[in-house]
N, C-alpha and C positions, 0 to 999 in steps of 0.2 A: 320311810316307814309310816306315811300318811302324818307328818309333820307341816303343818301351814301356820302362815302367819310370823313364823320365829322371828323377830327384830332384836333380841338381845339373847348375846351367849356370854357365860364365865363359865371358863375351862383352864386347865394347863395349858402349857404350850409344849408340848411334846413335839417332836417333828411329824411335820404332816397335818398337824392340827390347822394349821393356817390354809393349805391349799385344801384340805377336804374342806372347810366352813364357806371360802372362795365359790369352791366348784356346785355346795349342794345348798348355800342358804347366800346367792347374791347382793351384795346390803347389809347384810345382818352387822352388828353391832358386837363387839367383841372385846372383853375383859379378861384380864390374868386374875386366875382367883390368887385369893390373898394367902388362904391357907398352904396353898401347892410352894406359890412364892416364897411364903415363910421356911417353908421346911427345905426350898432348894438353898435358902440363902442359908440356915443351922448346919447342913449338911457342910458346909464349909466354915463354920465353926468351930473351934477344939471345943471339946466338954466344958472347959475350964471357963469359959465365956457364954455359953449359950442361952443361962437363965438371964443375964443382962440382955442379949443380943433378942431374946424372945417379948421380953418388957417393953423393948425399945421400939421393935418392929409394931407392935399393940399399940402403943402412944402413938405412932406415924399413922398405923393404919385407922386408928379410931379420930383422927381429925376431921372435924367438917367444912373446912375450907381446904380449896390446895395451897393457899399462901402460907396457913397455919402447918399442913403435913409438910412443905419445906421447910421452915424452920425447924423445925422436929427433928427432921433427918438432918438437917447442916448440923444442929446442935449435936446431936446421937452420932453423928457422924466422927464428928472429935471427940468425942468421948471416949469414942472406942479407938480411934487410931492407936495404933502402938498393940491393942491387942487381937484384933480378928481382923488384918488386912485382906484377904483373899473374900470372906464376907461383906467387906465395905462397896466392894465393885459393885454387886447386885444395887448399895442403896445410892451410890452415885447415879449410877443410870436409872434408879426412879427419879430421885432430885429432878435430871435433866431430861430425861425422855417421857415419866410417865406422867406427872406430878401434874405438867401444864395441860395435861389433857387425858385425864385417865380412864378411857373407853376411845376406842381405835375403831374407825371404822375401814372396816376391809371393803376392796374394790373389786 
């Protein structure tokens, strides 16, 4: 649609998002928005948790170091065990997957 230049994308990750970004912007730079994040990781929250579970996700996500948003989540992370297990996955795999490098670059 007469798009040039594009080097950084934040989107979902819906399926398909990764091979269309692949197929039509080579290079380009690629982010999980936070917001989208957030609400997939609530969506697996009972009601009963989720104003804690949204506080928490803010404190992670408003760090500006990644060593400082690890701690965050390791700490947030036991806080909540016991109550939103199903919720915790999403923030184990930032800890280990996003944390150390939070912009992916697609090949």
């Amino acid at each position: 649609r007469g798009l040039t230049d594009v080097s950084f994308i934040v989107s979902d990750s819906h399926k398909g998002m990764g091979a269309a970004l692949r197929r039509s912007f080579q290079g380009v730079i690629w982010q999980r928005c936070q917001v989208h994040l957030m609400r997939n990781i609530l969506s697996f929250t009972s009601a009963r948790h989720k104003q804690a579970m949204a506080q928490g996700l803010k404190r992670i996500f408003g760090s500006h170091e990644a060593a400082e948003a690890r701690k965050k989540a390791r700490e947030f992370a036991r806080d909540m065990e016991g109550k939103a297990e199903r919720a915790l996955i999403p923030i184990c795999i930032i800890i280990d997957l996003l944390l150390p490098s939070p912009v992916m670059q697609l090949f």
